[in-house]
Short mmCIF file of the C-alpha atoms (twelve columns), coordinates in Angstrom:
data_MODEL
# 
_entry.id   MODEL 
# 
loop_
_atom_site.group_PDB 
_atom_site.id 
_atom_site.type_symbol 
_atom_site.label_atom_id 
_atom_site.label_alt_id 
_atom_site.label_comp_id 
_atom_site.label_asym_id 
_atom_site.label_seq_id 
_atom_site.Cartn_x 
_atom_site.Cartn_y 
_atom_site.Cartn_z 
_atom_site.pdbx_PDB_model_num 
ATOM 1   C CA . UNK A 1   0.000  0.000  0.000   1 
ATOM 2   C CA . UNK A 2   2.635  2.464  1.002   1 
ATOM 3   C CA . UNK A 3   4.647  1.820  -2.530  1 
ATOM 4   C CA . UNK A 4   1.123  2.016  -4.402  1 
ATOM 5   C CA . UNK A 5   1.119  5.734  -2.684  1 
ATOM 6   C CA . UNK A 6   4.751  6.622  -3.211  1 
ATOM 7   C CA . UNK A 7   4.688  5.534  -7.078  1 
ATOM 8   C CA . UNK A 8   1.223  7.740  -7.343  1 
ATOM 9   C CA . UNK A 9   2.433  10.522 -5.640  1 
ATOM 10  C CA . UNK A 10  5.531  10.402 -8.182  1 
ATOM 11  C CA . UNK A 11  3.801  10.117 -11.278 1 
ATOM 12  C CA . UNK A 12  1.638  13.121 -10.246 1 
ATOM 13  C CA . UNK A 13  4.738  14.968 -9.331  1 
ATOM 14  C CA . UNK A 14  6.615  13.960 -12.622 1 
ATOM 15  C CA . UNK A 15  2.903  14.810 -14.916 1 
ATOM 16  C CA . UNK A 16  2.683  18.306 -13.249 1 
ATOM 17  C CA . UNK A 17  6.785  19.226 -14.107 1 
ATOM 18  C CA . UNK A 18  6.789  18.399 -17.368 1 
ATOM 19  C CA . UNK A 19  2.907  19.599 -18.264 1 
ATOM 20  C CA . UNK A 20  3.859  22.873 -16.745 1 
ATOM 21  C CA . UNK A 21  6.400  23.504 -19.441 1 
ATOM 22  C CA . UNK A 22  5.055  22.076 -22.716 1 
ATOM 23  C CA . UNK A 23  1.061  23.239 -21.793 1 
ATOM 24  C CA . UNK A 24  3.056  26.716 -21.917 1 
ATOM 25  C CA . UNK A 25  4.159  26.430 -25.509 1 
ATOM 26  C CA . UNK A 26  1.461  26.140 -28.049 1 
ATOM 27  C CA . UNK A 27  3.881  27.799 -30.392 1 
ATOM 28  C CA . UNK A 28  1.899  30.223 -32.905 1 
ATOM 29  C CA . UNK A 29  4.424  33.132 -33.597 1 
ATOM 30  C CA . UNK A 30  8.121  33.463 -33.371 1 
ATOM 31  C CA . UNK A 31  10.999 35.818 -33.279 1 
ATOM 32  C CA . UNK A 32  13.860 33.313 -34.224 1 
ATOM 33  C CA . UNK A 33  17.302 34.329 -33.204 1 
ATOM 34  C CA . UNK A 34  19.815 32.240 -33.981 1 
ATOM 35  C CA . UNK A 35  23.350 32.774 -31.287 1 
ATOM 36  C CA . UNK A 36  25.907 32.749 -33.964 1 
ATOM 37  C CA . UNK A 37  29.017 34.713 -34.705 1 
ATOM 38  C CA . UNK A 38  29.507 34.391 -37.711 1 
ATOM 39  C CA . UNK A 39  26.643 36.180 -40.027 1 
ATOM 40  C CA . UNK A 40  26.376 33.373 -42.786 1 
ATOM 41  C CA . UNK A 41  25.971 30.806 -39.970 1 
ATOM 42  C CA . UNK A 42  23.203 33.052 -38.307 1 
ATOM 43  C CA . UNK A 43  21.586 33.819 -41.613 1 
ATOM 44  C CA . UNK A 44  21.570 30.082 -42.793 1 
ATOM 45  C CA . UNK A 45  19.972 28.564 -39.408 1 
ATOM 46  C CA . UNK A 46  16.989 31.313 -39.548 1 
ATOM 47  C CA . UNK A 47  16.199 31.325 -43.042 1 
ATOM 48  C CA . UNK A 48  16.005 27.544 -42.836 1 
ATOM 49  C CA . UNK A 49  13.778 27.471 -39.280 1 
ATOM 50  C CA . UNK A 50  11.290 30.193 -41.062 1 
ATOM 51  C CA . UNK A 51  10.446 27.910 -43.751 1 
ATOM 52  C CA . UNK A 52  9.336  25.033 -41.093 1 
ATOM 53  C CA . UNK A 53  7.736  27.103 -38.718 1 
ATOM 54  C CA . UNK A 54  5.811  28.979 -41.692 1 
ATOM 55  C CA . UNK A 55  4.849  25.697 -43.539 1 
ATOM 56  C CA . UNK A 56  3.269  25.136 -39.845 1 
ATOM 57  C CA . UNK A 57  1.430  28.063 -40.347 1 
ATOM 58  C CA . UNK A 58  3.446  29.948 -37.978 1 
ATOM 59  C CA . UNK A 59  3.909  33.637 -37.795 1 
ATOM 60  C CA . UNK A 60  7.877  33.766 -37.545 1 
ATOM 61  C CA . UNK A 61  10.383 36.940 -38.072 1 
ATOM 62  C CA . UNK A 62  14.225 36.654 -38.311 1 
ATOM 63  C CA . UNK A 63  16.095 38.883 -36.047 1 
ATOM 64  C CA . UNK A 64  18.341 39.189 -38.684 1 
ATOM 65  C CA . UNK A 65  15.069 41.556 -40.117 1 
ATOM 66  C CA . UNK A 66  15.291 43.320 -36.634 1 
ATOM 67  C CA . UNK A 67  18.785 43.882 -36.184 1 
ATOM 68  C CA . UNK A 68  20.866 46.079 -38.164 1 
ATOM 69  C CA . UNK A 69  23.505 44.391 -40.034 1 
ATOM 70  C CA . UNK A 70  26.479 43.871 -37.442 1 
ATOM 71  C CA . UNK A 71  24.202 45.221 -34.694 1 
ATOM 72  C CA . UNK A 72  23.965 44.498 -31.177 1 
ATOM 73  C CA . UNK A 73  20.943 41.695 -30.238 1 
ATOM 74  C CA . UNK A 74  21.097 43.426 -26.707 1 
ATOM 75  C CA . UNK A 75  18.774 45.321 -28.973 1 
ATOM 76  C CA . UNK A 76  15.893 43.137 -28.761 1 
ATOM 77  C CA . UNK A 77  15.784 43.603 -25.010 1 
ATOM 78  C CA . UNK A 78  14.497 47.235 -25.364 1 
ATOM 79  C CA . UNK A 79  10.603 47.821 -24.459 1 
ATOM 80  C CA . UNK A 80  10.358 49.990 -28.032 1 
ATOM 81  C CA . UNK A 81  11.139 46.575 -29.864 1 
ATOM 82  C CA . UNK A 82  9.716  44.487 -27.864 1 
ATOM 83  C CA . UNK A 83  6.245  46.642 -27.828 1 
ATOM 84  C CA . UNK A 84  7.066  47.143 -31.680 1 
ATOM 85  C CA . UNK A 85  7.213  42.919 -32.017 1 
ATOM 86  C CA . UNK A 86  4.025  42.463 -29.880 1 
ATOM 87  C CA . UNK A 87  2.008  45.094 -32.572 1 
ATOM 88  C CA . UNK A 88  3.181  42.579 -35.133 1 
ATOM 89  C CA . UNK A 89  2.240  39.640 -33.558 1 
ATOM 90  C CA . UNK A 90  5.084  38.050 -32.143 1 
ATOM 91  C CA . UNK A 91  5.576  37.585 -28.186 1 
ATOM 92  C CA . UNK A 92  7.739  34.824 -28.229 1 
ATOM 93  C CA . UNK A 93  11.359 34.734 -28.687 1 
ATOM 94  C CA . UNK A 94  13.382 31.167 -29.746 1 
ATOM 95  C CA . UNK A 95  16.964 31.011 -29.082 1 
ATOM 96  C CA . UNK A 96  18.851 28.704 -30.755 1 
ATOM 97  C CA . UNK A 97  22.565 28.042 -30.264 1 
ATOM 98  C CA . UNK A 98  25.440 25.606 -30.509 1 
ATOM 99  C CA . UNK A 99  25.875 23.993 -27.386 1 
ATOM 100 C CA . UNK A 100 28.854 21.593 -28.192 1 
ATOM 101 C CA . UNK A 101 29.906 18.674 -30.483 1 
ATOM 102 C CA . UNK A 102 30.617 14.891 -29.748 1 
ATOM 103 C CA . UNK A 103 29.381 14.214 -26.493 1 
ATOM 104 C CA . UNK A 104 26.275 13.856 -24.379 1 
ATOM 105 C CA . UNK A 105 24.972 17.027 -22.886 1 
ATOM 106 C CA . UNK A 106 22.659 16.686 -19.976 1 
ATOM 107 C CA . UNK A 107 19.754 19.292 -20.423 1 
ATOM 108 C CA . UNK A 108 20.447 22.891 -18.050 1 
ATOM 109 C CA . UNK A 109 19.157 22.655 -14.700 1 
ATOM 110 C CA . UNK A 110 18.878 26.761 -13.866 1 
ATOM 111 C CA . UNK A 111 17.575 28.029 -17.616 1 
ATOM 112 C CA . UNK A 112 18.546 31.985 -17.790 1 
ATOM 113 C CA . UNK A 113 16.059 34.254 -17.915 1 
ATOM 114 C CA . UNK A 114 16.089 36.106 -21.676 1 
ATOM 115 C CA . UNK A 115 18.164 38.967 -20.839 1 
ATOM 116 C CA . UNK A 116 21.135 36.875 -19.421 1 
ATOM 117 C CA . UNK A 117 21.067 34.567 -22.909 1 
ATOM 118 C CA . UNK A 118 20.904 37.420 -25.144 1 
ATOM 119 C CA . UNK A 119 23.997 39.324 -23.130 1 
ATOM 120 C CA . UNK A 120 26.247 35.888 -23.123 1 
ATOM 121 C CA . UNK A 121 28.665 34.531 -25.588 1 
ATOM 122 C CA . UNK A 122 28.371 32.245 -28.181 1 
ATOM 123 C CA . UNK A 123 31.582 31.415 -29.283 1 
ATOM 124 C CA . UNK A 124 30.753 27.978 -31.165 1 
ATOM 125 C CA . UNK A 125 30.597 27.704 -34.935 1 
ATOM 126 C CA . UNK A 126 27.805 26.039 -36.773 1 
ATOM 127 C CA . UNK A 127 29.538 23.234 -38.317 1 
ATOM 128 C CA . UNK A 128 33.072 21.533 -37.071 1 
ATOM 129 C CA . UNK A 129 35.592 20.203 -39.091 1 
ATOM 130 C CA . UNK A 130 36.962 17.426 -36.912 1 
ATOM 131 C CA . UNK A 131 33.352 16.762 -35.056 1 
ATOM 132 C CA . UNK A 132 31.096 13.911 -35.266 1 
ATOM 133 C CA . UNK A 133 27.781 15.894 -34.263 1 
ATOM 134 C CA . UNK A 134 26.630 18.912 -33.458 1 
ATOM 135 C CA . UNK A 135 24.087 19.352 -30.127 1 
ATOM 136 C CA . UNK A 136 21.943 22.341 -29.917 1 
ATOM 137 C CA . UNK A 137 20.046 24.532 -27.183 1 
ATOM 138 C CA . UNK A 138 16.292 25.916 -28.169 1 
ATOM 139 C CA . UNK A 139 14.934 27.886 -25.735 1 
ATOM 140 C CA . UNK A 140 11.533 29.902 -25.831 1 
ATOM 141 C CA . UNK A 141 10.829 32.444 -23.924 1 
ATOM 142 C CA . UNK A 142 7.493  34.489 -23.699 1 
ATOM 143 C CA . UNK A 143 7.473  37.812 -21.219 1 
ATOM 144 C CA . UNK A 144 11.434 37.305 -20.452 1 
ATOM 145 C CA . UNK A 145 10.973 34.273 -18.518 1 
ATOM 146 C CA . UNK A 146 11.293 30.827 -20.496 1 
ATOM 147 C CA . UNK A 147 8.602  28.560 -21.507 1 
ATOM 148 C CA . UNK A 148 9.995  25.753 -22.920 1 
ATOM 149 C CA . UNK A 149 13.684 24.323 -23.141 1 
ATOM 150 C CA . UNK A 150 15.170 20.904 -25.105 1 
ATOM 151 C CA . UNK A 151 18.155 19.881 -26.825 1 
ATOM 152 C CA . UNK A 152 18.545 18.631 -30.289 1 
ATOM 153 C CA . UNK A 153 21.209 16.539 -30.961 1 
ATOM 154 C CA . UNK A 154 21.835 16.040 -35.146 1 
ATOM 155 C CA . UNK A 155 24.039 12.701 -35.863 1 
ATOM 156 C CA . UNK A 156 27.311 12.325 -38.013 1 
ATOM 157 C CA . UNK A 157 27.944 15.480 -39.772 1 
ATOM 158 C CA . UNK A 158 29.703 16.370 -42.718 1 
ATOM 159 C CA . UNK A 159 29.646 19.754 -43.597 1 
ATOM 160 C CA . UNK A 160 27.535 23.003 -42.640 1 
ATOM 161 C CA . UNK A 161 24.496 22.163 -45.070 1 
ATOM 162 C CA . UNK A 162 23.910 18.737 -43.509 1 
ATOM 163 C CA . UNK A 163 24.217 19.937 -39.849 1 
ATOM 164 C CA . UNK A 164 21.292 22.178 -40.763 1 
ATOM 165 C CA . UNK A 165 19.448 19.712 -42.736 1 
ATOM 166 C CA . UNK A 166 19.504 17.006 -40.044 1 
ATOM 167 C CA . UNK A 167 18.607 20.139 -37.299 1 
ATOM 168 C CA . UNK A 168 15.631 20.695 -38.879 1 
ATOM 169 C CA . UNK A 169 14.566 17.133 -39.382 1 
ATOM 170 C CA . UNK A 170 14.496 16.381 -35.740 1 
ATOM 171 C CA . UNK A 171 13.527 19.882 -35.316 1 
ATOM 172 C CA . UNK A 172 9.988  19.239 -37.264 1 
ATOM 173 C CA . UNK A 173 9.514  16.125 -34.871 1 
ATOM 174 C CA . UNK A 174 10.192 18.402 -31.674 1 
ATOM 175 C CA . UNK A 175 7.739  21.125 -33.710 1 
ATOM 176 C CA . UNK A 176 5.255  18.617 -34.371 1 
ATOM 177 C CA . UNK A 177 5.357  16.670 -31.208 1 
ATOM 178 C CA . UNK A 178 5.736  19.380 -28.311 1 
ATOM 179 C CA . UNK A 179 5.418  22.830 -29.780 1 
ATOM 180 C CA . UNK A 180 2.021  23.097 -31.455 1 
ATOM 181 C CA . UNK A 181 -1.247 22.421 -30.506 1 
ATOM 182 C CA . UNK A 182 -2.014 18.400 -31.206 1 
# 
């Protein structure tokens, strides 16, 4: 009897964490920001995420269209943007970034709030010469706080193109499976 209540208690504890952050999501609009140095590498990921989210019938913007060219994306932290986005449509930002290559990455524990991810670093390129895969953070955040979190980890890579190609492949099964309503 006492296991029957400790494995109940659990599984209501375990529903309630991870309904809490996908009930959040119901993804319908966008900002995409992809956490790249380098400008082809940001420009390639973007263009390639608009044209799944749209052929979802999502309402997506590049920040690449918000941001002047070689602009700061503490930018997109300013109220007059932000209020400026939310006119358009869009209240929710995605962050994507490199988070390393070739081994298992555990998912965060303590997810920063927008205005820390936006301000730090992103020193990783897109694609690797000498690595076997490529794992990436997306992060959505509505109001500054974030709604949903998950890795995406693509398999063997060869060169920049098929990094992307394989990150939006398991990307559309994350979009289809967890970000949109059923």
């Amino acid at each position: 009897m006492k296991y029957t209540v400790v494995l109940v208690f659990l599984a209501l504890i375990y529903s309630s964490i991870s309904f809490s952050q996908d009930e959040d999501l119901n993804l319908d609009n966008a900002l995409v920001i992809a956490q790249q140095d380098e400008q082809s590498d940001r420009y390639s990921l973007e263009v390639a995420i608009l044209q799944l989210l749209n052929s979802y019938g999502i309402k997506t913007k590049a920040s690449l269209n918000v941001l002047k060219q070689g602009g700061s994306p503490d930018v997109l932290l300013t109220d007059s943007l932000q209020n400026k986005l939310s006119s358009e449509g869009i209240d929710t930002y995605m962050l994507i970034s490199v988070r390393g290559y070739d081994k298992r990455f555990r998912p965060a524990e303590n997810i920063k709030s927008f205005e820390e991810e936006i301000k730090a670093g992103h020193l990783f390129p897109l694609y690797r010469e000498s690595a076997t895969s490529v794992t990436f953070t997306i992060t959505f955040y509505r109001n500054g706080k974030p709604v949903h979190y998950e890795l995406i980890k693509t398999g063997t890579v060869g060169s920049k193109d098929a990094v992307i190609k394989k990150l939006m492949k398991k990307m559309e099964r994350s979009l289809r499976k967890d970000w949109i309503k059923g």
